[in-house]
Rosetta silent file (secondary structure, phi, psi, omega in degrees, C-alpha in Angstrom):
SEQUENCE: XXXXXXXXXXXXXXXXXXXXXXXXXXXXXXXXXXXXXXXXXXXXXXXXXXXXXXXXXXXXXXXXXXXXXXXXXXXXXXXXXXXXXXXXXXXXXXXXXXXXXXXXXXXXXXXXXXXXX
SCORE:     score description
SCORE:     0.000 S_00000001
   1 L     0.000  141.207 -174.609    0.000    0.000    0.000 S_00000001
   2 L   -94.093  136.952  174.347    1.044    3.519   -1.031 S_00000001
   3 L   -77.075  167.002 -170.729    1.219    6.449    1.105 S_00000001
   4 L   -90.049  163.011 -162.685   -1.347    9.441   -0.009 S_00000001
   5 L  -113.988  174.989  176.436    0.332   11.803   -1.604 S_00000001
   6 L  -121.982  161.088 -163.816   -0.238   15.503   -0.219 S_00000001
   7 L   -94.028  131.671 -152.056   -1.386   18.117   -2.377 S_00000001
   8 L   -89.031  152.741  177.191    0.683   20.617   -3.801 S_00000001
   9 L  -105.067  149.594 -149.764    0.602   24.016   -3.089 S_00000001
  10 L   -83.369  -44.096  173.450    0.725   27.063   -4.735 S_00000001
  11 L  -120.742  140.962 -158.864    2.821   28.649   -1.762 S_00000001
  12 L   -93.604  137.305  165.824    5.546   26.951    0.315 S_00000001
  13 L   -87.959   14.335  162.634    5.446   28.196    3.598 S_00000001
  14 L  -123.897   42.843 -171.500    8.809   28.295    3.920 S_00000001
  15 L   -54.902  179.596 -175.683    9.657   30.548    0.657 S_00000001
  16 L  -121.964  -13.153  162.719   12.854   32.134    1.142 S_00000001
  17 L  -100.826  -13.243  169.754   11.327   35.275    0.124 S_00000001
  18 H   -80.091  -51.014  170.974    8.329   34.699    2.949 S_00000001
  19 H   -72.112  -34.821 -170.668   11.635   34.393    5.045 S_00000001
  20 H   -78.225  -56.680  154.669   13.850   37.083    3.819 S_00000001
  21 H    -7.234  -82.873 -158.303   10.251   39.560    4.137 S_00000001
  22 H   -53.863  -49.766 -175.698    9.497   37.814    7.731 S_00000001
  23 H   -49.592  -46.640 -174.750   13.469   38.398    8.765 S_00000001
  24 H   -60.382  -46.192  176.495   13.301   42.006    7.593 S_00000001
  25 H   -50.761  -70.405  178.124    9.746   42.527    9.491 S_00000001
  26 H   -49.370  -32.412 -169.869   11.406   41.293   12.833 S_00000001
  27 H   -69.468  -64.100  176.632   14.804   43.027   12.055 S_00000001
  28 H   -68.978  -47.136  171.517   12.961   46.838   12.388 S_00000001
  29 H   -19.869  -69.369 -175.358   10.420   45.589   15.335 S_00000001
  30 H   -58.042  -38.399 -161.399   13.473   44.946   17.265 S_00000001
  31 H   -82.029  -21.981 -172.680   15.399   48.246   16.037 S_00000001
  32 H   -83.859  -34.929  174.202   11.789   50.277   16.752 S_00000001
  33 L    89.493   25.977 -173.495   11.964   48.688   20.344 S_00000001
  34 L  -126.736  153.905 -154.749    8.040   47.084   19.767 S_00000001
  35 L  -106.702  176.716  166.590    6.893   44.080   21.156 S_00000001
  36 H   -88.025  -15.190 -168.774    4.800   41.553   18.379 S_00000001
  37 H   -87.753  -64.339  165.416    1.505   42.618   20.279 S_00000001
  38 H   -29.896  -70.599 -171.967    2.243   46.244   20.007 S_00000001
  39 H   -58.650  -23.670  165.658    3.212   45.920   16.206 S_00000001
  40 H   -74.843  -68.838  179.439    0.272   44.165   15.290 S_00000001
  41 H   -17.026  -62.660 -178.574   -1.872   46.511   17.225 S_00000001
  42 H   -52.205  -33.125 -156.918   -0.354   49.411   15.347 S_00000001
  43 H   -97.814    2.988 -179.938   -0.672   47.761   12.138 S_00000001
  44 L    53.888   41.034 -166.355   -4.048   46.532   12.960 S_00000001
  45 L  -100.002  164.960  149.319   -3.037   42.641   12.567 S_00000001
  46 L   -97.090  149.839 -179.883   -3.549   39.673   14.829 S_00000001
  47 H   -67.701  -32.174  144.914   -0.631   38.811   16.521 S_00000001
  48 H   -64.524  -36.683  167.092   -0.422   35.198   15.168 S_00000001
  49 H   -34.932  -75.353  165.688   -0.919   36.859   12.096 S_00000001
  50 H   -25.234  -88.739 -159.950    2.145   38.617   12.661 S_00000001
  51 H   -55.809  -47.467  166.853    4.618   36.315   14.194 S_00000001
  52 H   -17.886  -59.847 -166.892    3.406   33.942   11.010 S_00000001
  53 H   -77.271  -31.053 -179.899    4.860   36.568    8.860 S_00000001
  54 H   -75.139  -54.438 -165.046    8.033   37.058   11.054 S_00000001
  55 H   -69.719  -29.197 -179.854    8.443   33.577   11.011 S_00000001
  56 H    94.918   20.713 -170.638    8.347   33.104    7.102 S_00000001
  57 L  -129.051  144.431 -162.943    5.546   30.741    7.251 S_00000001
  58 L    85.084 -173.261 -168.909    2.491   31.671    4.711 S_00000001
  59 L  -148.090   86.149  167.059    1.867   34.353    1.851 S_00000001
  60 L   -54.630  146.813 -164.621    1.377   38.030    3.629 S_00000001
  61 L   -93.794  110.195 -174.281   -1.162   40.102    1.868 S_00000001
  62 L   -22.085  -39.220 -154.535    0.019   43.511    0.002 S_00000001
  63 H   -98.212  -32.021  160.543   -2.248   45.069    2.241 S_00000001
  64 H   -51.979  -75.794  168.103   -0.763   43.233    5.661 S_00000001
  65 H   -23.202  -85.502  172.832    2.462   44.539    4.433 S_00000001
  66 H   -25.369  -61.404 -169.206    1.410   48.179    3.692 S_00000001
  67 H  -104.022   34.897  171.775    0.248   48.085    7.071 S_00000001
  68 H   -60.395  -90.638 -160.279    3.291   46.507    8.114 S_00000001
  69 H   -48.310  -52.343 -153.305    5.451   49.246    6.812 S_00000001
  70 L   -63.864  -27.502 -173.456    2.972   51.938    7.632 S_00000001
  71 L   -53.045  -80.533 -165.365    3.048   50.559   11.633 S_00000001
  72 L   -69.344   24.149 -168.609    7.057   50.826   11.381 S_00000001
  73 L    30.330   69.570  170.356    7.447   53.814    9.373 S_00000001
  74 L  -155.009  160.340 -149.698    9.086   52.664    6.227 S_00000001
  75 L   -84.388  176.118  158.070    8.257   52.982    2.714 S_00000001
  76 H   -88.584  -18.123  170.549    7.280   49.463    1.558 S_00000001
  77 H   -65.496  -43.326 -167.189    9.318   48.752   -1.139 S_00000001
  78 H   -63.220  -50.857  162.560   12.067   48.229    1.974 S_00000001
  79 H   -21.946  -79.559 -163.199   10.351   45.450    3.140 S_00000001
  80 L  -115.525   73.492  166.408   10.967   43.513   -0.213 S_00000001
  81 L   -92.473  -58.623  179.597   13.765   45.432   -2.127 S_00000001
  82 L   -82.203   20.457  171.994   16.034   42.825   -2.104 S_00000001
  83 L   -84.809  150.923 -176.805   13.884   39.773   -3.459 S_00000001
  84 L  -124.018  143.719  167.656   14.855   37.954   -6.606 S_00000001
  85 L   -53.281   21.745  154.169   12.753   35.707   -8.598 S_00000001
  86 L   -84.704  -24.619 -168.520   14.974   32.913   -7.137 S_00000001
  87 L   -71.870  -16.568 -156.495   13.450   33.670   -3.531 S_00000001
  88 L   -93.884  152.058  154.656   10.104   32.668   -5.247 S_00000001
  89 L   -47.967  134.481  168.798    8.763   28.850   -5.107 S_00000001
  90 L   -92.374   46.612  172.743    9.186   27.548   -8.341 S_00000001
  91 L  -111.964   19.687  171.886    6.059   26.773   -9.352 S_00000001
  92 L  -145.218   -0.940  132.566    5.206   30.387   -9.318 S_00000001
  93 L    18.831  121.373  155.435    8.672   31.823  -10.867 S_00000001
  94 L   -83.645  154.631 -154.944    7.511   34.460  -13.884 S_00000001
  95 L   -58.648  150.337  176.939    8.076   33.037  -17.119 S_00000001
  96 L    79.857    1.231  163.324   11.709   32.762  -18.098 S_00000001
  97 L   -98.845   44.500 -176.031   12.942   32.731  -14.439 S_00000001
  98 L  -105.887 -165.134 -147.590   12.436   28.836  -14.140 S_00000001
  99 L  -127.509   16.292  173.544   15.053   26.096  -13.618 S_00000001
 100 L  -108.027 -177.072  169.484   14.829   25.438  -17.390 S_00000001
 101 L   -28.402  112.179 -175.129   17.320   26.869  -20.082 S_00000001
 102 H   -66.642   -6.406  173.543   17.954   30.644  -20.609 S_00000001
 103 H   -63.204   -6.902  156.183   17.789   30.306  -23.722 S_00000001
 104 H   -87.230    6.255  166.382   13.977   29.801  -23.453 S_00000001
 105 L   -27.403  110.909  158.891   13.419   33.038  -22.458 S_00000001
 106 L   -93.535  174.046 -162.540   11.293   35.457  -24.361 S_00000001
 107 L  -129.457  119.341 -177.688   12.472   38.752  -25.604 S_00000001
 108 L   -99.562  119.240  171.842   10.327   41.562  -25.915 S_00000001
 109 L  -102.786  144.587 -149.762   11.490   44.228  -28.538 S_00000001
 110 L   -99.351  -50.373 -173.404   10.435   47.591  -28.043 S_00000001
 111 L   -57.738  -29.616  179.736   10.992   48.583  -31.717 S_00000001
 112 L  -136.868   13.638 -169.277    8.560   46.843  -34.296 S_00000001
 113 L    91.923  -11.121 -124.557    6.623   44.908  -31.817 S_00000001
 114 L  -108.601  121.440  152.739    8.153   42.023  -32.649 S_00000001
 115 L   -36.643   32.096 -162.570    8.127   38.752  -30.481 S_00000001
 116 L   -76.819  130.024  161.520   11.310   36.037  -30.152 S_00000001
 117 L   -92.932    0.000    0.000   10.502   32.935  -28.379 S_00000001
């Protein structure tokens, strides 16, 4: 007998960009001198919500963020300035950032419209 298999998901709760985010969240909390209760308060979160998000576990909402950053005073791009489409799971990669050849790439040209695949 075969074990079940479990069903895949569109986001890994351990993304490495759900981590570098969560690290980054936790990094100003601590520099701001804010508890996780407080910062959720400010930011008008639940507090498991939060510490989820610290932790790097889940897919934080633009709008959790925003009122991440607005809570800690920082723009939001600072939050995720340094992610690369490598940080992403790859089943959700945008096209030509996947584990297959670059040469599959497309190439958009700006001049005649024109399409290479």
């Amino acid at each position: 007998m075969t074990e079940p298999t479990s069903p895949v998901r569109l986001v890994d709760p351990h993304s490495p960009a759900a981590a570098k985010v969560g690290e980054r969240i936790g990094e100003l909390r601590r520099k701001a001198c804010l508890s996780r209760p407080t910062l959720a308060d400010c930011a008008d979160l639940d507090v498991r919500h939060l510490q989820r998000i610290e932790r790097g576990h889940g897919n934080p909402t633009l709008l959790s963020l925003m009122q991440i950053a607005v809570a800690l005073e920082v723009p939001l791009s600072y939050l995720v300035e340094d992610l690369v489409p490598e940080d992403m799971p790859a089943t959700r990669r945008p096209y030509g950032h996947s584990t297959r050849d670059t040469q599959t790439r497309r190439r958009y040209f700006a001049g005649n419209g024109a399409l290479e695949y």
